[in-house]
C-alpha positions as a printed NumPy array, in Angstrom:
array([[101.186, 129.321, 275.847],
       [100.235, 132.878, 275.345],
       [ 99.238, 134.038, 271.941],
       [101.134, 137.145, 270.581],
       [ 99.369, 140.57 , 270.428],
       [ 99.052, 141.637, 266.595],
       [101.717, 144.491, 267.625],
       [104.204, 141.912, 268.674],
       [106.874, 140.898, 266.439],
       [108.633, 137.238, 266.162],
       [112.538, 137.698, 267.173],
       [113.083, 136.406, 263.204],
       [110.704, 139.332, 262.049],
       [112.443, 141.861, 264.893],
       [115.85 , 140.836, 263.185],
       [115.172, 141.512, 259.522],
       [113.243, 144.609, 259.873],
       [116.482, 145.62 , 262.812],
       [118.756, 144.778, 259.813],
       [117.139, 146.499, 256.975],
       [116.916, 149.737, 258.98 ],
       [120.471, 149.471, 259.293],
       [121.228, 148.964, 255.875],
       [119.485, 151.751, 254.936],
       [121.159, 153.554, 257.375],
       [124.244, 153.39 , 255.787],
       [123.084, 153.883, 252.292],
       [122.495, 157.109, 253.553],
       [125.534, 157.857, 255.612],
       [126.993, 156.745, 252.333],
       [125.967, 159.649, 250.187],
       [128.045, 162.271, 252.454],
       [124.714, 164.848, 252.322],
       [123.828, 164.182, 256.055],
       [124.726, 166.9  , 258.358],
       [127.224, 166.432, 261.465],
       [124.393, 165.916, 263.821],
       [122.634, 163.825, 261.542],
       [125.574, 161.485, 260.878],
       [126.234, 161.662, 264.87 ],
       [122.232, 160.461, 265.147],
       [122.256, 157.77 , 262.177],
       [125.629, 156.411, 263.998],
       [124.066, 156.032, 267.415],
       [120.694, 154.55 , 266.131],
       [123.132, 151.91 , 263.561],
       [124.901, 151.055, 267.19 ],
       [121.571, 150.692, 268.537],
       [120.096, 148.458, 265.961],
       [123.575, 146.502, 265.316],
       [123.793, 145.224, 269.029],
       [119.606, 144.294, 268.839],
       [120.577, 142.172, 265.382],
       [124.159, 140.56 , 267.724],
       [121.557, 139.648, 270.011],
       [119.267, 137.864, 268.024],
       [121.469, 135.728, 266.587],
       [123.1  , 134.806, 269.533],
       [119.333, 133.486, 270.58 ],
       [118.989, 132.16 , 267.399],
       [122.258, 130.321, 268.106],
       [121.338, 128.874, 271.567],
       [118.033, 127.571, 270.127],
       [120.267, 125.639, 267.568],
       [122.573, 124.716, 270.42 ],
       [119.433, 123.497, 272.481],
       [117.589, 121.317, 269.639],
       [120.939, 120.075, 268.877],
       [121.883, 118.822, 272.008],
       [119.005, 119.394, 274.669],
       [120.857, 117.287, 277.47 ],
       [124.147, 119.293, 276.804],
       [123.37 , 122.598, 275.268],
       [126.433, 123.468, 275.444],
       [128.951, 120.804, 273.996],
       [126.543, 120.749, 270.546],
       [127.956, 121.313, 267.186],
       [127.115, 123.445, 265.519],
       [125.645, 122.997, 261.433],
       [128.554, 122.528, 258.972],
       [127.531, 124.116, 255.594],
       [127.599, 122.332, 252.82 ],
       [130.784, 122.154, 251.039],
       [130.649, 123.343, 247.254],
       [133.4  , 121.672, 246.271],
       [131.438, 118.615, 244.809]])
């Protein structure tokens, strides 16, 4: 197995950083002080990042799927939280 360059990201650390770009993002689409073009730019980079995060859950989810069920990837449960009910 190859070893990762220092430069390279893990998909987990590619997600959060993805997602906290977007958040901030819309803090600052928030405040109403960005220009048209600005907004227009901030919306198409949010897209951008929002489809990256879709994406690595849905890897995250077939890795689940996989060590759930390796034989049958497909039929596997997924998790059930926990219920909080007590």
């Amino acid at each position: 197995m190859a070893k990762k360059s220092p430069n390279e990201t893990s998909p987990v650390a590619h997600f959060e950083q993805s997602l906290e770009e977007l958040e901030q993002l819309v803090e600052k689409m928030e405040t109403g002080e960005m220009s048209l073009e600005q907004s227009l730019s901030a919306y198409e980079r949010g897209v951008g990042l929002y489809r990256q995060c879709q994406q690595a859950l849905e890897q995250a989810e077939l890795r689940v799927r996989l060590l759930s069920d390796p034989a049958q990837p497909d039929t596997a449960v997924p998790f059930d939280p926990p219920s909080h009910d007590g």
